[in-house]
C-alpha positions as CSV (number, residue, x, y, z in Angstrom):
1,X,0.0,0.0,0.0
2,X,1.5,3.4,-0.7
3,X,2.3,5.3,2.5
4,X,0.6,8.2,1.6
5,X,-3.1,6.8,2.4
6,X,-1.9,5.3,5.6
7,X,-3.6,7.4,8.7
8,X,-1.9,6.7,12.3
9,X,-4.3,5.7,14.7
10,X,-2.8,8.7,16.7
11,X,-5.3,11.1,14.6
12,X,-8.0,11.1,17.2
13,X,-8.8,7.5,16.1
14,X,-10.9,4.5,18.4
15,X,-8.2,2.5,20.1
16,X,-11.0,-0.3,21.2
17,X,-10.6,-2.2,18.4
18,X,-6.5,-1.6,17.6
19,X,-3.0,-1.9,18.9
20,X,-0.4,0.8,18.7
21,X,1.1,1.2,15.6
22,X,-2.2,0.2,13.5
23,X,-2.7,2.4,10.6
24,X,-5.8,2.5,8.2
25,X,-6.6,3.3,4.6
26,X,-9.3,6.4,4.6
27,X,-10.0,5.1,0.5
28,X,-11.6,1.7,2.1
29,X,-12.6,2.0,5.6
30,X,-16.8,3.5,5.9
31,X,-15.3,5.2,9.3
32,X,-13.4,7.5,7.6
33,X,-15.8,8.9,4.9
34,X,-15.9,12.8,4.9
35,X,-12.4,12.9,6.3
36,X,-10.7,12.2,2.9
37,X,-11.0,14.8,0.5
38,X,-8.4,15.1,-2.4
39,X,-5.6,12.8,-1.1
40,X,-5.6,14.3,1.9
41,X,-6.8,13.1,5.4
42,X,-8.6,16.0,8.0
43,X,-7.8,15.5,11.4
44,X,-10.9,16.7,13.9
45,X,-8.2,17.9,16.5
46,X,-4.8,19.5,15.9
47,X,-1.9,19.0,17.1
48,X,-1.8,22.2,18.9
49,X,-4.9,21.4,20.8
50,X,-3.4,18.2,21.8
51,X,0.0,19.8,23.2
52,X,-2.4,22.7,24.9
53,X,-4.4,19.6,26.9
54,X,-1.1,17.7,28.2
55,X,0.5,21.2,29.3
56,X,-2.5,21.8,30.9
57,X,-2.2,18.4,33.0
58,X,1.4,19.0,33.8
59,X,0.5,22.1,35.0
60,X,-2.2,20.9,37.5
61,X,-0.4,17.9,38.8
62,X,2.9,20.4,39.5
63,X,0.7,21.8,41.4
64,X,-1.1,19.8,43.7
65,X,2.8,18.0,44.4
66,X,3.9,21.8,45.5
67,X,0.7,22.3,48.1
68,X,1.7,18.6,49.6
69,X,5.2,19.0,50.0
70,X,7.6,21.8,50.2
71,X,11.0,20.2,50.0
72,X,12.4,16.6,49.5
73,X,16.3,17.6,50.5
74,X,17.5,19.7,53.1
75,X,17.6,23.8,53.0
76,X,21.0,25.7,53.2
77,X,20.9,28.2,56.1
78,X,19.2,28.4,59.5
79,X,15.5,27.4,59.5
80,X,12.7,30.0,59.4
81,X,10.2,29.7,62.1
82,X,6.8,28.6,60.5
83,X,3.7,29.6,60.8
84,X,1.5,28.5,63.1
85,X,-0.4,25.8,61.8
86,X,-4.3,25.1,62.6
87,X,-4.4,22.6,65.4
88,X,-8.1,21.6,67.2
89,X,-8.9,20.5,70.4
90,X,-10.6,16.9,70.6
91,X,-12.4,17.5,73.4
92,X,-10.2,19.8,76.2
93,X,-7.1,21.3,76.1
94,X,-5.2,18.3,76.9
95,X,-6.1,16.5,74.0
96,X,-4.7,18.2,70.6
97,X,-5.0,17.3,66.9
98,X,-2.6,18.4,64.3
99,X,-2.0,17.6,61.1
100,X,0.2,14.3,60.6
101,X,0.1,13.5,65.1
102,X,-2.7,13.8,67.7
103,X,-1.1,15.0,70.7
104,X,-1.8,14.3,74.6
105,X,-0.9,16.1,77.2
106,X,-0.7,15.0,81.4
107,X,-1.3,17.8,84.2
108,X,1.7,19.5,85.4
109,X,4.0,17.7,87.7
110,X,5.7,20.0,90.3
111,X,9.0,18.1,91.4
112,X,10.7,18.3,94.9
113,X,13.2,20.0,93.6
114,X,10.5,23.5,92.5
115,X,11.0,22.7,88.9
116,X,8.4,21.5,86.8
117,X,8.2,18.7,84.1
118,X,5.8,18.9,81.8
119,X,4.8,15.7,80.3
120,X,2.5,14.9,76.6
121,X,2.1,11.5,73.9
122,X,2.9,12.1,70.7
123,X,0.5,9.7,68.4
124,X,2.1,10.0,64.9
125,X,-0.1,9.1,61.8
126,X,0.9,6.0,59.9
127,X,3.3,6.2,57.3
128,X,5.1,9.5,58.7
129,X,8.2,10.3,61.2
130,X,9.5,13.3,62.6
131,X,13.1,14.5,63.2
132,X,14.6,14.1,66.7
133,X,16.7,16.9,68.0
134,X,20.1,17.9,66.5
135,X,19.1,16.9,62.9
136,X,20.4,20.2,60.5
137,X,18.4,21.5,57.3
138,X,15.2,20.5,58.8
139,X,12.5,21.4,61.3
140,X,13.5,18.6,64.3
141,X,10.9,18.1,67.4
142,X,11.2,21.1,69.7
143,X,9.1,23.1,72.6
144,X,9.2,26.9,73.5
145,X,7.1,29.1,75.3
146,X,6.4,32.7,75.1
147,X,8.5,35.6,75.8
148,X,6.7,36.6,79.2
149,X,6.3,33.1,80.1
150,X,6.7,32.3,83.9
151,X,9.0,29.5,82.6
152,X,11.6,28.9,81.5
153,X,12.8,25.7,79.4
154,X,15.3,23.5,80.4
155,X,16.3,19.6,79.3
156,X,14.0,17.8,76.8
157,X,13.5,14.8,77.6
158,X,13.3,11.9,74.4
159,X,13.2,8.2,74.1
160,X,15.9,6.7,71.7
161,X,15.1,7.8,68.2
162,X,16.0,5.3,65.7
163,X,18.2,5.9,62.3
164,X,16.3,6.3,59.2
165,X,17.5,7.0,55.2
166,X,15.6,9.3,53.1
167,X,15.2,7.1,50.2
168,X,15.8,9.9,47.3
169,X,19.0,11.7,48.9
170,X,20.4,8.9,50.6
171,X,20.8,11.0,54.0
172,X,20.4,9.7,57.1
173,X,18.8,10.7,60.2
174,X,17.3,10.1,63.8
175,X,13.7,10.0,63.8
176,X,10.4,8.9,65.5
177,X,7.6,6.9,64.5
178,X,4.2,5.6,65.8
179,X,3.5,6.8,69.8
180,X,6.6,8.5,72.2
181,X,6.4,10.5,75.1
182,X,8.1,13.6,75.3
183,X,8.5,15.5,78.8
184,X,9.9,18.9,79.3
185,X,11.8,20.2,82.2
186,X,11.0,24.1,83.3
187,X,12.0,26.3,86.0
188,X,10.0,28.6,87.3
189,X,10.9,32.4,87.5
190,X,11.7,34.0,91.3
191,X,8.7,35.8,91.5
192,X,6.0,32.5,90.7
193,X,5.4,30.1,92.8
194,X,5.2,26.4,91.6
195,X,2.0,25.6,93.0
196,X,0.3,28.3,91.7
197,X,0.4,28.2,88.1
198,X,-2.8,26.9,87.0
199,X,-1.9,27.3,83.0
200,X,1.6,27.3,81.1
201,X,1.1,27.4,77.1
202,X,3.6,26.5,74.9
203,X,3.9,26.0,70.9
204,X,5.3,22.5,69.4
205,X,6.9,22.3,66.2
206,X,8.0,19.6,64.3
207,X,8.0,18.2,60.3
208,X,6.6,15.5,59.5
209,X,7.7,13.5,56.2
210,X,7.4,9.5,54.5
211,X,9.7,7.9,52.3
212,X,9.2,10.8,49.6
213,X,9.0,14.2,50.7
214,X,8.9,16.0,54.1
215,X,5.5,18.3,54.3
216,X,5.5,21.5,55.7
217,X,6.5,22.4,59.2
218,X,4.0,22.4,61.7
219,X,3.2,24.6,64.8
220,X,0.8,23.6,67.6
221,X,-0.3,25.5,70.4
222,X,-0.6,23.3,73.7
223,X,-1.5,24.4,77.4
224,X,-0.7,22.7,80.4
225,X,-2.7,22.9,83.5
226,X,-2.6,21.9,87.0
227,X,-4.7,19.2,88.5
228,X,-7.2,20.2,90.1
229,X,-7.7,19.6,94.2
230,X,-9.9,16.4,94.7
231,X,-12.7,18.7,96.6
232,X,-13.4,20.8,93.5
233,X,-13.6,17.5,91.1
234,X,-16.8,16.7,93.2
């Protein structure tokens, strides 16, 4: 058959009842009546219009990756402090949901010593980890509180993280997974006493990431309180 009369199935044409590479003859096939006039073949869609549609979808799918993720290696420079991200209570303020973990937190424990450890579970969502302390480039676990706290943060207290390699980079890191507890150690300023404070909020942050990408760093506002006397409970 000449090659000039052979029409690639590529032309807008029904794949149902063909495999790639099939071409047809317009001069024989009843299908393709109207589209041959004068030795030539007219295709319903242009190229153009099919290079428009496929940027299109590129376009979208770029995306929807950048609003999961914001990085998949680590940054150059000291980290920014992000913003604070929306976390909501399940029921009181001792039970907190963010965005990859659903935090818990216990009342607060005044020591013998006058200092104060403040104590919360960390349930992580499945499939995710977060960075222990000392990890660089990235948004590791941490606690702070504000600037006219009446505390004032002292050792963080971690289980064991275990070692983990970010599968497209190769790096390796300490990190959590599933449920740990996390207890932080305050003082108290000179001017507060322990057994007083009935509320001490703080703000975690931490990044979460999977095997891919790490997501955007989270900030969650938590408040401590005191347990309250048995004779007000009744």
């Amino acid at each position: 058959m000449d090659a000039k009369w052979l029409y690639p199935i590529s032309q807008n044409w029904p794949l149902s009842a063909m495999s790639a590479g099939d071409t047809i003859d317009p001069r024989t096939d009843a299908s393709m009546k109207g589209r041959y006039q004068g030795g030539r073949t007219r295709s319903p869609n242009a190229p153009w219009r099919v290079f428009a549609e496929m940027s299109l979808l590129l376009l979208c799918a770029a995306l929807v990756s950048g609003l999961a993720s914001v990085q998949v290696g680590p940054r150059d420079g000291p980290p920014a402090p992000p913003s604070p991200s929306s976390s909501r209570p399940l029921s009181d303020e001792r039970r907190v949901r963010s965005s990859f973990a659903d935090i818990e937190l216990a009342p607060i424990e005044t020591r013998s010593d006058g200092t104060l450890a403040l104590r919360l579970s960390v349930r992580l969502r499945a499939g995710v980890h977060i960075l222990a302390p000392g990890q660089r480039g990235y948004y590791p676990l941490s606690i702070s509180f504000p600037e006219k706290s009446p505390v004032q943060a002292g050792r963080l207290e971690l289980p064991t993280p275990e070692p983990h390699v970010f599968t497209l980079t190769g790096e390796r890191f300490l990190v959590y997974r599933g449920t740990f507890p996390v207890t932080q150690h305050v003082t108290v300023s000179s001017d507060t006493r322990p057994r007083r404070l009935a509320r001490i909020p703080a703000l975690l942050r931490y990044q979460a990431c999977d095997d891919r990408v790490c997501f955007k760093p989270q900030t969650v506002e938590l408040v401590w309180t005191a347990e309250r006397p048995r004779e007000e409970r009744r």
